[in-house]
N, C-alpha and C positions, 0 to 999 in steps of 0.2 A: 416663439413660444412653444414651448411641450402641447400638445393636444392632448384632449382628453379622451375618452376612451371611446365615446360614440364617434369620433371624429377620422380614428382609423379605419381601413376598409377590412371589409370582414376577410379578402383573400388574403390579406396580411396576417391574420387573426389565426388559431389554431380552431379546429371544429370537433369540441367537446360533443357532438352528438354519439356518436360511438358510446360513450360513457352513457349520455341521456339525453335524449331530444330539448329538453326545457325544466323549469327548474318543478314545474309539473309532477312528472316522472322521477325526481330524485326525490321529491316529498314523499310520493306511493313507495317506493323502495323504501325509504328513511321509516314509514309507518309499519312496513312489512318486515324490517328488522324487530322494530320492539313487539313485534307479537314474534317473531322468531325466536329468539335467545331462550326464552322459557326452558323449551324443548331442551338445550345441552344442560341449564339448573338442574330440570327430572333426571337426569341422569348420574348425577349427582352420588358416593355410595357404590357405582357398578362397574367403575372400571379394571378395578382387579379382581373381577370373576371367570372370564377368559378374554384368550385371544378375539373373541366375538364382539363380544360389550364391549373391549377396548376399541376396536376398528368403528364399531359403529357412535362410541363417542367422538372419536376422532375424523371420522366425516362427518358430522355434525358441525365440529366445531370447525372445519375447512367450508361446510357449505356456510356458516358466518363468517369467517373470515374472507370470505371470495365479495356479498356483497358488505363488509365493512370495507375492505380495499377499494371497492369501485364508489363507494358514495363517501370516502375521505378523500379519494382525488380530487374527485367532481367538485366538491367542497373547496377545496385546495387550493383548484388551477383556476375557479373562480372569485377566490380570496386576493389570488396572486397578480390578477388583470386593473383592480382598483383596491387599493387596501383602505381607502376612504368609502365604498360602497355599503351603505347600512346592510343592504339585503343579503350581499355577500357573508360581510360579518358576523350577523343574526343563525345564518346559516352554519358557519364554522363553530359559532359559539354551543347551538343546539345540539349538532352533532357529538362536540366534546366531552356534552354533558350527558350525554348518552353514553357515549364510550366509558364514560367515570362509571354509570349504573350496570354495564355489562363486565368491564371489566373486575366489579364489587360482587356482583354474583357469581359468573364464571372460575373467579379467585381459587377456585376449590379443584380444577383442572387440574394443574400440574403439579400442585402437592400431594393428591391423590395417583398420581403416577408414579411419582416418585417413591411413593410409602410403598409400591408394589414389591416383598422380598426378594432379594437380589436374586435369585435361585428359581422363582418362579418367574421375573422379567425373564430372563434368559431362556427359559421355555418358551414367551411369548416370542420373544426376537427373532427366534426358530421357524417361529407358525407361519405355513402359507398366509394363512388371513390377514397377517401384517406384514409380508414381503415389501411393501411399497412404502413403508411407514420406518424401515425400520434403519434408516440414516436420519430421519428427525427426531428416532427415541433414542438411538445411541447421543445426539449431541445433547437432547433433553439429560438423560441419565449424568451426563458428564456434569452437568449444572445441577447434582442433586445438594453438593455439599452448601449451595450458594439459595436451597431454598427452603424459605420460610413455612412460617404453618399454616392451615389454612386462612386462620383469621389474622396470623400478622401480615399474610399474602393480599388481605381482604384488607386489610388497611392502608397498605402499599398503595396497591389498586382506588383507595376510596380517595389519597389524597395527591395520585398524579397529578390531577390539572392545576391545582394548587400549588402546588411544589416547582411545578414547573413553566408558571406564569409568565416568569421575568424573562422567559425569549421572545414572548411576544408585544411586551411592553419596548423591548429592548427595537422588536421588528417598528411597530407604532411609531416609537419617538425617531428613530434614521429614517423611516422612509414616508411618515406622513408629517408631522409635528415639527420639524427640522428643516428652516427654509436657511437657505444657501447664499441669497441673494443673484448678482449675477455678474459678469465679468464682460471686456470689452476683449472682442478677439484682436486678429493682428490688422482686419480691415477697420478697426474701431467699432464693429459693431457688437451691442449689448446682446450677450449670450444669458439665457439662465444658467444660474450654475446648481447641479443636482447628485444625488448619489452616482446616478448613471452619465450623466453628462463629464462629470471631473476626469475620466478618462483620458476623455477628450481633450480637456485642455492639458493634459500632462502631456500630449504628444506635439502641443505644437511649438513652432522653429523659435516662436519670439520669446526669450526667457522671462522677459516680462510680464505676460501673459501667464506661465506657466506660475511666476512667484505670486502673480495676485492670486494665482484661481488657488494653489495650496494654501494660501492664509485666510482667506475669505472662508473656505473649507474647514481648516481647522479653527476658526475663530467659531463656529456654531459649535465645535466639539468642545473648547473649551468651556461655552455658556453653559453646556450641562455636562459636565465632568463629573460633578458630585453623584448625579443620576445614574452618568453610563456606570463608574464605577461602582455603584451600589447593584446594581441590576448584572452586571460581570462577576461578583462576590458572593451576590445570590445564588446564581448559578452555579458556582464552583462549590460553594455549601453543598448545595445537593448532589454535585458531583459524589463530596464525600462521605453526606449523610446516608444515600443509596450501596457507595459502597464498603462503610460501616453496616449498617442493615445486614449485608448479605453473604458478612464474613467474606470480605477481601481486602488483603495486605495495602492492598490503596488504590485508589482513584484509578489510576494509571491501569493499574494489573487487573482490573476490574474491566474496565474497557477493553484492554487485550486479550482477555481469556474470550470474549464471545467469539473471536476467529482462531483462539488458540496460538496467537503469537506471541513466542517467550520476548520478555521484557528485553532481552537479549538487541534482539531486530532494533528498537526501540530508540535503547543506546548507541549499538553499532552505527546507525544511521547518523547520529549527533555527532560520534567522535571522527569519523569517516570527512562528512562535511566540515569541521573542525579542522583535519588536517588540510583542508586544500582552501580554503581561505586566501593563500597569495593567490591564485591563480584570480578569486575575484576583485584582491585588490590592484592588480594589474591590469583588470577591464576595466573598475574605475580613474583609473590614471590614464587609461587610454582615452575615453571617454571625455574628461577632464580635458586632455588635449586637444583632442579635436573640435570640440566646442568651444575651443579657445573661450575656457572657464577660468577665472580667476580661484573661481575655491569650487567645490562640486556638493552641491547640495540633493535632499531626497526628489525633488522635481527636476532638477535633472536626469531621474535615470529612466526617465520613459519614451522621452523624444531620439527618434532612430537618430542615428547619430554620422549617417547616409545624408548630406543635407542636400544632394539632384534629385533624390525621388520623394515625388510627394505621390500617396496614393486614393484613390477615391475611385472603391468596387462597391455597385450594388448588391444585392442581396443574390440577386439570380445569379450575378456572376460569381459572387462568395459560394453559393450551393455549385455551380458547375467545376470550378475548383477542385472542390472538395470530392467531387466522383470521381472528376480524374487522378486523383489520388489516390483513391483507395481501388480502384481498378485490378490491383496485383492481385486483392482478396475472391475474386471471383464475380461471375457474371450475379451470383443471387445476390450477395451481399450489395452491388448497387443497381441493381431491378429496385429491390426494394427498399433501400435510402433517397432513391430518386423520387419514387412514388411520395415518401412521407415529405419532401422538403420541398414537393409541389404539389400535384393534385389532392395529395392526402393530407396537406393542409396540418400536419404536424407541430408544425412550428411558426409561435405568435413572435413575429418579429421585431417589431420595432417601440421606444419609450412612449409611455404615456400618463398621465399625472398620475398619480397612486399608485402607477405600477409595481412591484417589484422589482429590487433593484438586480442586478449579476444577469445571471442565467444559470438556466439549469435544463435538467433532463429528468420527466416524470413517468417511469414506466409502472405498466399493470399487468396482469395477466390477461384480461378482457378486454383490453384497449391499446389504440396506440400507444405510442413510446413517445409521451408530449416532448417540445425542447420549448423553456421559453427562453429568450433574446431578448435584447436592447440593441440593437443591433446599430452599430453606426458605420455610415459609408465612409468617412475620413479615417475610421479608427483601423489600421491593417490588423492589430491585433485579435479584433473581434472574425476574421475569414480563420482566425486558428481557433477560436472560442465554436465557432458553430463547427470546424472539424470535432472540436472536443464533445462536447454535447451530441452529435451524431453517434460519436463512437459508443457514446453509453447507451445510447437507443438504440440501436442494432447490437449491443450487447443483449439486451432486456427481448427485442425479437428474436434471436437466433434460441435464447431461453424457454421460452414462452413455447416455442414451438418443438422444443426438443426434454421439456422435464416436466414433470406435474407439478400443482400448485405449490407442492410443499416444500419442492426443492428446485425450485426455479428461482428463488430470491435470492441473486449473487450479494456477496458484502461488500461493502466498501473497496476496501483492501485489493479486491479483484478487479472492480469498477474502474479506480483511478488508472487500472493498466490499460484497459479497453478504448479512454477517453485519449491518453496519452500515447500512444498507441499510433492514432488518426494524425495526431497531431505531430507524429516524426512521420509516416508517410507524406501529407502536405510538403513538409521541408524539403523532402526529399525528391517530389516531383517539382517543385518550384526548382529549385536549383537545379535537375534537370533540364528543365526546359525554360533558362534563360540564358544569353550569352555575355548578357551583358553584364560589366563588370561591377558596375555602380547598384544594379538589382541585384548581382550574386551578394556583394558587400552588404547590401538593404538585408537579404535574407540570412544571410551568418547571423549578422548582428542582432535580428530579429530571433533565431535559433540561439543565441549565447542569452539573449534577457528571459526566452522560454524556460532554460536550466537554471537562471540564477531565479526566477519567480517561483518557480515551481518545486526544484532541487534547496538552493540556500532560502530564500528566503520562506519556504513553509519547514523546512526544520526551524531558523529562528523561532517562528510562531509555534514549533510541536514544541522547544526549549523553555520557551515561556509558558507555555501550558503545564509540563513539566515542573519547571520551580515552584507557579505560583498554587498548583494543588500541594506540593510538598507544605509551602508554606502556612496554607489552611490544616494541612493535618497536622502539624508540628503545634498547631494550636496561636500563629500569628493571627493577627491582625489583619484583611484583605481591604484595603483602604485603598483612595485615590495616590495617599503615596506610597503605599508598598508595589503597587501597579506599576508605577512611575520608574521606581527604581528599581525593581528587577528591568522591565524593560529598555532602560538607559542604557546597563551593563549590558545587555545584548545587544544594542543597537552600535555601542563601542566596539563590541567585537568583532561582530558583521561585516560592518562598514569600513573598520581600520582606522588607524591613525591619521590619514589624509582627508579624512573624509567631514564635513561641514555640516554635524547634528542641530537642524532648530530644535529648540525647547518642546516647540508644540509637536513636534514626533514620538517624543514619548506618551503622546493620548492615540496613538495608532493601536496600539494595543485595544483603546475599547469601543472600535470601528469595526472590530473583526468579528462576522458574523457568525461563523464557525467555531467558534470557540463558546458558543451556547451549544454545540455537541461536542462534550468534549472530546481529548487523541483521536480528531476527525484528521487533521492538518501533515502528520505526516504522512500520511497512505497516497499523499500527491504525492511527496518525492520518492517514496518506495516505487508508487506506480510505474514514474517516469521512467524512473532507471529500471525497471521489468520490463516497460516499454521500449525504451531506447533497444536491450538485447534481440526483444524479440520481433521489431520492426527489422533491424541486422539482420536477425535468422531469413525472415519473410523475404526480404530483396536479395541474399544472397544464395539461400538454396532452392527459392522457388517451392513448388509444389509441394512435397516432407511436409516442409515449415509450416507454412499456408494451412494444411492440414489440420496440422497442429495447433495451430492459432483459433483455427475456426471450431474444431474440437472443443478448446477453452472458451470461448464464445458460449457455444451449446450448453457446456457441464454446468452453466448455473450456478448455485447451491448447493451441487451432488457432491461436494467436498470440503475440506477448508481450505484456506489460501494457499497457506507454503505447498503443500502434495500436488495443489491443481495448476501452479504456477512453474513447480517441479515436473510434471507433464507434458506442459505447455515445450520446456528445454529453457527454466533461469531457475537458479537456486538464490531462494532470498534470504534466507541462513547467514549467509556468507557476505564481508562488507562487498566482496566483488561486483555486481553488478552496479551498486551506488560511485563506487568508485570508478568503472568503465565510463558511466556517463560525467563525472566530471572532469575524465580525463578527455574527453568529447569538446566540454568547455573550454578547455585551456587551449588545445589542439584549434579550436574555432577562434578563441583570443587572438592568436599569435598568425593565423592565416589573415584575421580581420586587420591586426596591425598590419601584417606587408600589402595589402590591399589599402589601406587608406596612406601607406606611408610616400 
C-alpha cells in the first residue's frame, strides 16, 4: 500500500525550513506582503523622471518579488507533498488570490517603462544608477511591441487565475480523483497501480503484467476523456487568447520570443528528427526480437530488453552514483550536490498518497534547490531521473551564487541542458566502470531509450502541440476527436509501420502534463543534444571545457539561450547538434544489436 504522508520519515522528506520554520512564519511573511505592495502602487506616475526613480522603483519591485518567490515555493512544495491536504490547498489558494490583487495594481509597472521615449530610455541605459538593471531593461524594451496599456495590462493581470484554472483541475482530477485500481505483479501479488507506480509496471519481464497494468491505466483515462479533453482545449484557448492579446503571429512564436528563439530552431528540430526515424524503427524491430514478441506494442518499450539484469539500487546508492559521475566537474560542484542529497536533506524521496506525481527540481534564490522524487528502488530509470534533477539544482546554486536576483533565473531552454547534461555523465561512468557485457548491453539500451524518450519522443509531443494550437487558431474545433486524430497521425509516424497502435494510445495525448505550459516539450530534445556535445567536450578536453561548462552554470539569466549556449562551445542554430545525438542512437542501435546477437 502507498503510505501516507505522516508515515514517511522526515530524513526521507526535504526540509523546507530554510524557506520557513512552520506554516507560522509563512503566514507573518504572507501578512507582510500585503502591507508591502502598497509602497511600489505610490509609485506609480515616477518612473520616467530619471535614472533615480526608475532604480528605486525597480528595487522595490525585486524586494517583492524576492519574498513573492519564497512564500510561492513554500506554498508550492507544500501543495506538492499531499495534494489532498486542505491546509495546504487553502494556502496555495490564498496566496493566488493575492497574487491576482498585486498583480491588478502593480499592472501599471511595465507599461509605464515602456511609454518611457525611446531617446530618453537610452540615456537611462547609460546611467551608472542602472548599470545592474540594464540586461533586464533591454529584454523588457524588447517586449515593448507585445505590451498592453495600462488597464488592458490590469485586466490581464485581474483574470490570470481564472483563465488559467484548468491546469489545476487538470493536476486534481490525475493525481487525486483518478484511482487506478491495482495490478498483480509476476509474484501474483496485488500492487496499486498509480500515476507514479505505472512506471513500474512498464519495466517488468512478464508482458502480462505490463498489458494489464497499460489498460487498467488507460481504462481510468478513458472514463473521463471528455474532461481531460475539455480541460487540454481550455488550455490551448488561452494559449491563444494570451497570444492574440499581445499581438503575436501565434501561439508558438509567442512562447518562443521570451528566449528569443527563431521559430527556425522549432522546425529544424521536427524535420531533423523526421529524417532519422529508420534508425528508431530499427530499435523497435530489434526490441521486437529479442523479446521474442509476436507484434510490439507501447508497453513494450520500457522493459530493458537485457533480460540477466534485474536491478534494485537504493536511494543512497542512486545519490552516490550520481557524484561519481559528475566528479569531472570539479571538487565544488560535488561538495555541494553531496551535502543537498544528504545532510541538506534537499530531496523528498519517495511516493506518498497525494503526492505529486514525476519529479522535479525547485530552485530559489534564498533557498535550496528542492528535488522532489518518487523514487523507486526497482525502477533504474529513476538513478538517471535524480542525475537529471541534481543537475538543475546545481544549475540554480552555481546561479544564485554568481548573479543577482534579476538575472539569475536561467529559462527553460538552458535548464534542459544542465539536467541532461548529468545524465550523459552517469552513462558515461557506468559504462566505464563495468566489464561486464550483459550490464554494458543493460546500459546502451538504457542510453538509446534515454534519446528516443527525450530526443523522438518529446518532439512527437512538441509536433502535436504544434498542430493542435495551429488548429485552434485556424478557428477548428479542439474536441476529444480532433485530439484523437492529430495524435493517431503522429503516433503512425513515430512508431512506423511494424509497430502495434492500441486505440486507447491516442488518449496519451491528455496524460501529458506539460502541455498545460505550453512549447515546454521540446527544449528536452534541444537540451539533450546541447548536452550530449557539451558532455563530449567535458570528457574529452578536460579542464577548457569544464570551464566552460561551469561558466554556463554561473551565467544564469545574464543572456539568452542560443549566445550563452554558443559560449558554452554548441551552436543551436544549426540541425547539427540534434543530429550528432541521433546519430549517437543509431551508432548505439547497431553496437546493442552485435551485443545481444
Amino acid at each position: 500500500m502507498t503510505p501516507t504522508r505522516d508515515q514517511i520519515p522526515s530524513a526521507d522528506t526535504w526540509d523546507l525550513s530554510p524557506l520557513y520554520p512552520d506554516a507560522a512564519a509563512w503566514n507573518s511573511d504572507f501578512e507582510a506582503l500585503q502591507n508591502a505592495y502598497p509602497a511600489l502602487v505610490a509609485l506609480a506616475g515616477t518612473l520616467g523622471h530619471s535614472p533615480q526613480t526608475l532604480r528605486h522603483a525597480l528595487e522595490v519591485d525585486r524586494s517583492l518579488d524576492l519574498q513573492i518567490e519564497r512564500l510561492s515555493q513554500y506554498a508550492s512544495l507544500r501543495g506538492c507533498e499531499d495534494s489532498s491536504n486542505s491546509e495546504a490547498l487553502a494556502r496555495e489558494a490564498q496566496f493566488d488570490n493575492l497574487m491576482t490583487r498585486i498583480g491588478e495594481a502593480c499592472s501599471f509597472l511595465w507599461p509605464e517603462v515602456q511609454a518611457i521615449e525611446d531617446a530618453t530610455f537610452a540615456q537611462f541605459l547609460d546611467a551608472p544608477d542602472l548599470a545592474e538593471w540594464r540586461t533586464p531593461l533591454l529584454r523588457l524594451r524588447r517586449r515593448k511591441p507585445h505590451t498592453l496599456t495600462t488597464a488592458e495590462e490590469r485586466l490581464l493581470a485581474l483574470g490570470s487565475s481564472a483563465v488559467r484554472a484548468h491546469g489545476e483541475t487538470f493536476s486534481q482530477l490525475t493525481n487525486v480523483d483518478m484511482q487506478f485500481g491495482k495490478v498483480a505483479d509476476e509474484a501474483g501479488v496485488e500492487r496499486e497501480l498509480t500515476q507514479s507506480s505505472y512506471s513500474s509496471f512498464m519495466v517488468k519481464r512478464d508482458g502480462g503484467v505490463r498489458k494489464e497494468a497499460f489498460h487498467k491505466f488507460y481504462a481510468e483515462f478513458d472514463a473521463h476523456k471528455y474532461t481531460l479533453a475539455s480541460t487540454l482545449s481550455a488550455s490551448m484557448r488561452a494559449d491563444v487568447f494570451h497570444a492574440r492579446a499581445r499581438h503575436y503571429p501565434s501561439a508558438r512564436e509567442a512562447a518562443l520570443f521570451q528566449d528569443d528563439v527563431p521559430v527556425a530552431v522549432y522546425d529544424n528540430l521536427i524535420s531533423t528528427v523526421r529524417a532519422h526515424l529508420p534508425a528508431l524503427f530499427r530499435y523497435y524491430g530489434l526490441r521486437k526480437k529479442v523479446l521474442q514478441l509476436d507484434e510490439i506494442h507501447a508497453y513494450d518499450t520500457g522493459v530493458p530488453i537485457v533480460s540477466k539484469i534485474e536491478t534494485h539500487v537504493p536511494f543512497d546508492e542512486a545519490s552516490q552514483k550520481v557524484l561519481r559521475a559528475v566528479e569531472p566537474l570539479g571538487e565544488e560542484y560535488g561538495r555541494a550536490l553531496a551535502h543537498g542529497l544528504g545532510a541538506g536533506r534537499w530531496c523528498d524521496r519517495y511516493e506518498n498518497k497525494g503526492k505529486r506525481s514525476g519529479a522535479f527540481s525547485s530552485g530559489g534564490y534564498q533557498a535550496p534547490p528542492y528535488i522532489l522524487m518518487n523514487y523507486k528502488e526497482d525502477v533504474f530509470a529513476d538513478v538517471y531521473t535524480l542525475a537529471h534533477e541534481a543537475g538543475h539544482s546545481m544549475h540554480t546554486w552555481f546561479s544564485t551564487r554568481n548573479q543577482p536576483f534579476q538575472t539569475y533565473n536561467y529559462p527553460i531552454f538552458l535548464a534542459e541542458v544542465a539536467s541532461t547534461f548529468n545524465e550523459e555523465l552517469l552513462t558515461h561512468h557506468l559504462l566505464e566502470t563495468t566489464e561486464e557485457p550483459a550490464m554494458r548491453a543493460y546500459l546502451i539500451n538504457r542510453q538509446i531509450d534515454d534519446i528516443r524518450g527525450t530526443v523522438y519522443r518529446q518532439t512527437m509531443f512538441a509536433e502535436f502541440e504544434k498542430l493542435a494550437h495551429a488548429a485552434e487558431e485556424a478557428g477548428e474545433a479542439l474536441t476529444l476527436d480532433t485530439f484523437r486524430q492529430i495524435y493517431r497521425g503522429l503516433l503512425q509516424d513515430y512508431f512506423g509501420p511494424d509497430f502495434k497502435l492500441d486505440a486507447e494510445l491516442d488518449l496519451e495525448c491528455l496524460r501529458i502534463p506539460h502541455f498545460y505550459n505550453a512549447f515546454y516539450v521540446y527544449k528536452y530534445s534541444t537540451g539533450i543534444s546541447a548536452a550530449v556535445s557539451l558532455a563530449h567536450q567535458v570528457l574529452g578536453e578536460g579542464a577548457p571545457a569544464v570551464q566552460r561548462y561551469l561558466g554556463f552554470l554561473k551565467s544564469g539569466g545574464s543572456e539568452f539561450p542560443l549566445p550563452t549556449l554558443q559560449r558554452a562551445g554548441v551552436d543551436m542554430t544549426v540541425p547539427l547538434p540534434v543530429e550528432q545525438t541521433l546519430q549517437l542512437f543509431a551508432r548505439r542501435v547497431a553496437e546493442l544489436e552485435s551485443l545481444l546477437s
